[in-house]
BALUM-332576 format. One line per 5 residues: number of its first residue (from 1); their letters; for each residue y, z, x of C-alpha. Coordinates in nm, 3 decimals, m for minus. Each point is the difference from the previous one (the first is absolute). Layout:
BEGIN
NUM) A) Y,Z,X; ...
This chain:
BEGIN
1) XXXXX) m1.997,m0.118,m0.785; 0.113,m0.240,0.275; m0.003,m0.384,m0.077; 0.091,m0.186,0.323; 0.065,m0.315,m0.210
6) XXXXX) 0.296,m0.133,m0.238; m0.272,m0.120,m0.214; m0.161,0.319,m0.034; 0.291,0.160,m0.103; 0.087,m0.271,m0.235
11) XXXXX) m0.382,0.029,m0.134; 0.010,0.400,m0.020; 0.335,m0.066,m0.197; m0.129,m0.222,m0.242; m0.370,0.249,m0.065
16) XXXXX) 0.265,0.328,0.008; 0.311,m0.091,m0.171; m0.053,m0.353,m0.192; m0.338,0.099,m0.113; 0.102,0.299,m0.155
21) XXXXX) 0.272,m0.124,m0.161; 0.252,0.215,0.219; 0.160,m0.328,0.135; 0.013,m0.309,m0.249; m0.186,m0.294,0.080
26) XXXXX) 0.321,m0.217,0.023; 0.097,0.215,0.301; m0.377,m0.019,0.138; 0.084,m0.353,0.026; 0.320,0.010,0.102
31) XXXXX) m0.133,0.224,0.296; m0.240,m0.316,0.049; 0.267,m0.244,0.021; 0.223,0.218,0.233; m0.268,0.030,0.219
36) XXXXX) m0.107,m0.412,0.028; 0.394,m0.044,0.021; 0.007,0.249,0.355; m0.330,m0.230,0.107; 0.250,m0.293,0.002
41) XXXXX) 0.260,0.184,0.180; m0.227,0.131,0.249; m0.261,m0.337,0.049; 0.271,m0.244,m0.145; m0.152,m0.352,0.100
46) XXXXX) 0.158,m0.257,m0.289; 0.034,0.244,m0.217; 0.371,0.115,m0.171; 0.114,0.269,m0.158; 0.319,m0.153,m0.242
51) XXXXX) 0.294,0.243,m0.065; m0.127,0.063,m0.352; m0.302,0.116,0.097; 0.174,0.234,0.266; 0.226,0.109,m0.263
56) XXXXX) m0.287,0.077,m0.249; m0.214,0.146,0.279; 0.338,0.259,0.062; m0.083,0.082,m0.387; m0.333,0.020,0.029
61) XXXXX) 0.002,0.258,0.327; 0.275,0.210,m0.177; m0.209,0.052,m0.370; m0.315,0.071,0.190; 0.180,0.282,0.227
66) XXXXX) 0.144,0.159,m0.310; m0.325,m0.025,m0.138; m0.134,0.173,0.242; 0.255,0.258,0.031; m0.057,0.096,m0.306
71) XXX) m0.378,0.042,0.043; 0.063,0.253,0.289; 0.228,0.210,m0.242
């Protein structure tokens, strides 16, 4: 399977892994979340990203890669 877009590969994550209870929903949506926070960094406009959010975005990133660690196991 190729998906040639983040939001496929957010979408097939969500029908694989949320949907089959292999990821929890909390880090479905913190996958969400990640991913509207890089649309800021990338397309900014007046949009800002505060230093709690970056440090809870860090958090975020680092529980779904161990999550996902563990699912390739």
């Amino acid at each position: 399977m190729e998906l040639s877009k983040h939001s496929a590969v957010i979408a097939s994550i969500h029908q694989r892994f949320v949907r089959t209870g292999k990821l929890s929903k909390e880090q479905g949506k913190n996958l969400n979340w990640l991913f509207e926070l890089r649309s800021v960094g990338d397309y900014g406009g007046i949009a800002h990203v505060s230093r709690q959010q970056v440090e809870q975005a860090i958090q975020a990133a680092e529980e779904f890669l161990l999550a996902i660690k563990f699912l390739l196991r």
